[in-house]
C-alpha positions as CSV (number, residue, x, y, z in Angstrom):
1,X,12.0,117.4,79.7
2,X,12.5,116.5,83.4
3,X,15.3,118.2,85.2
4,X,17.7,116.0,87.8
5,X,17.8,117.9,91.0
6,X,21.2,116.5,92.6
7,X,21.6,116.4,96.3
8,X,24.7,117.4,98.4
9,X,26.3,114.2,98.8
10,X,26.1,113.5,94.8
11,X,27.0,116.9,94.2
12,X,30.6,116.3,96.3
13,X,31.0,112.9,94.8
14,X,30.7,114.0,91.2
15,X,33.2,117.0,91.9
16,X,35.4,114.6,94.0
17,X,35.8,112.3,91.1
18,X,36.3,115.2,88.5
19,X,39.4,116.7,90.8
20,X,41.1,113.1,91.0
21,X,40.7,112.6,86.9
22,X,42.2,116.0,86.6
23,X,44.8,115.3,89.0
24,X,45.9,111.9,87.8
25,X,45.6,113.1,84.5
26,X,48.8,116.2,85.2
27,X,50.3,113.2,87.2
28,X,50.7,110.7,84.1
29,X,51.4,113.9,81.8
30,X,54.1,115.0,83.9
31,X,55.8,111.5,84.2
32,X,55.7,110.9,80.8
33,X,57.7,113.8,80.3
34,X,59.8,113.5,82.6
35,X,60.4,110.0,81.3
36,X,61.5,111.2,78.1
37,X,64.2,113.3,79.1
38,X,66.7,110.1,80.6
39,X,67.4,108.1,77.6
40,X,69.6,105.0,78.4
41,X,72.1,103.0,76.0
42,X,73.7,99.9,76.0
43,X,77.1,100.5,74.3
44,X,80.1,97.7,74.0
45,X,83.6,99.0,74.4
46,X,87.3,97.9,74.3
47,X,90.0,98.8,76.7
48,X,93.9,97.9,76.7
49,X,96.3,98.6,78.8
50,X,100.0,97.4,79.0
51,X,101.4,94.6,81.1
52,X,104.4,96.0,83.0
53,X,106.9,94.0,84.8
54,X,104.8,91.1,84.5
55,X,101.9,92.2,86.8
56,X,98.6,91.3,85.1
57,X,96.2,92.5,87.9
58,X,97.3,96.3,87.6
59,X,97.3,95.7,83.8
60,X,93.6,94.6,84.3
61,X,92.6,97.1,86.1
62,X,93.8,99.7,83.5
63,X,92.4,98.2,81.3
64,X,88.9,97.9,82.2
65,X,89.0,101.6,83.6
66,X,90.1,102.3,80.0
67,X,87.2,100.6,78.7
68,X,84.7,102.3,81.3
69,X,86.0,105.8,80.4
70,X,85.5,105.2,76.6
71,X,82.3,103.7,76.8
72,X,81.1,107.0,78.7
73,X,82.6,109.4,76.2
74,X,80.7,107.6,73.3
75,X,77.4,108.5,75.5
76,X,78.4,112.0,74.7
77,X,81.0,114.1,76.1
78,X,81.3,118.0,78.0
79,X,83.6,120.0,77.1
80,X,84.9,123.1,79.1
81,X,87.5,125.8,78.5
82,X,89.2,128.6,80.0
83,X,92.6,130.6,80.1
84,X,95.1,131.4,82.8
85,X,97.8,133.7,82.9
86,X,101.0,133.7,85.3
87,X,102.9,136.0,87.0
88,X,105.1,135.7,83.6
89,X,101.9,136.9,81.7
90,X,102.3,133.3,79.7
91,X,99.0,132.1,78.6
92,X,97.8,128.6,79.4
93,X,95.0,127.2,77.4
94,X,93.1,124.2,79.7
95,X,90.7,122.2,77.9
96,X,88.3,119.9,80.9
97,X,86.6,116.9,78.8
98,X,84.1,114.9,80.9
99,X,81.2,112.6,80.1
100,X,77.8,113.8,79.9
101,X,76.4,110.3,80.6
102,X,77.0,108.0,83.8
103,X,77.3,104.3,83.7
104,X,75.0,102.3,85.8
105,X,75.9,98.6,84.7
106,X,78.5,97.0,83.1
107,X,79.9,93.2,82.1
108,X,83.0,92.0,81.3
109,X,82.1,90.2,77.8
110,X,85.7,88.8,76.7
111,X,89.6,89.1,78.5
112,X,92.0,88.7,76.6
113,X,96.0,89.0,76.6
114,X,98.7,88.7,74.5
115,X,102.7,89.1,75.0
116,X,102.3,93.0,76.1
117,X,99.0,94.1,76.4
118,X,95.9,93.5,78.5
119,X,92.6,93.7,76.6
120,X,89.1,94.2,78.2
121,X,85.5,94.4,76.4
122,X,82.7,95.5,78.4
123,X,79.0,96.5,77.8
124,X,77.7,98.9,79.7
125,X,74.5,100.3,80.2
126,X,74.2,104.5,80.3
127,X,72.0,106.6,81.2
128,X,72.2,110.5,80.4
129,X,69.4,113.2,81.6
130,X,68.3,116.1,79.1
131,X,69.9,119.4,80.1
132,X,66.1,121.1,81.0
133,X,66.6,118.4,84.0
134,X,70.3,119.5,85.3
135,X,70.2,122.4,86.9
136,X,74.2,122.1,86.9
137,X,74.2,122.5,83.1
138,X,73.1,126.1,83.2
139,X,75.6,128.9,82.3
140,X,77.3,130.4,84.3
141,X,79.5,133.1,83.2
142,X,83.3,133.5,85.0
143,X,84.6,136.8,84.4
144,X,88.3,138.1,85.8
145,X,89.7,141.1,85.7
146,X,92.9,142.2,86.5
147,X,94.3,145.3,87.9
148,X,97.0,146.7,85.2
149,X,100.1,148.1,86.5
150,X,101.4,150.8,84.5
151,X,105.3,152.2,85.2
152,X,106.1,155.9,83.7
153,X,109.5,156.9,83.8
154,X,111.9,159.4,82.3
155,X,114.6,156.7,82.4
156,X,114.0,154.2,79.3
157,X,115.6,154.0,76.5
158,X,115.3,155.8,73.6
159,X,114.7,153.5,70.4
């Protein structure tokens, strides 16, 4: 069996070309991945809105930002909660909905209008990005806590 004896210059070429396999190899893994994780949709949606007074542009208007907002929520929607209390103690319940998706493109497909109303249908292209990606998405927890105020007295009446 002969042996190869490899000289310096072969010796950095062959671990040259070993380091950029490996590296283009983490470089295509890593994009793939990546690539995975932003899905886009093409969704068609309907807004209406009503005519008031006669003036068709507002009514328009409404209408296609009607259309916008419910084609995002059908890309998925976030939903946040949280109390408050007032200097009444009442409790107020506040419920934030917001779409997880954005909307990069859209087309009018069909306007439409009858006696009242103001129609618009769009398609619109989203695109939404897997939580691992959005370092917003992370919980974060809120807590408050109040000082109580407690009042002793001698002076209340007796039930």
């Amino acid at each position: 069996m002969k042996k190869f004896t490899y000289n310096k210059v072969d010796s950095v070429i062959k671990e040259l070309i070993i380091f950029i396999t490996t590296l283009l190899f983490f470089l295509f893994t890593s994009t793939l991945l990546v690539a995975q994780e932003i899905s886009h949709k093409a969704i068609i949606s309907e807004g209406r809105a009503v005519i008031v007074d006669g003036n068709e542009v507002v009514a328009k208007k409404r209408a296609l930002d009607d259309a916008l907002y419910l084609a995002s929520l059908q890309g998925g929607a976030k939903i946040d909660g949280y109390s408050t209390v007032d200097t009444n103690t009442s409790l107020n319940e506040n419920l934030l909905i917001r779409p997880s998706s954005s909307i990069k493109d859209f087309v009018i497909l069909e306007e439409s209008k009858d006696e009242t109303h103001y129609s618009v249908k769009i398609k619109a292209i989203l695109v939404s990005l897997n939580s691992l990606l959005d370092c917003s998405a992370r919980s974060n927890i809120n807590l408050s806590y109040f000082k109580p105020n407690f009042v002793v007295s001698s002076k209340l009446p007796a039930q």
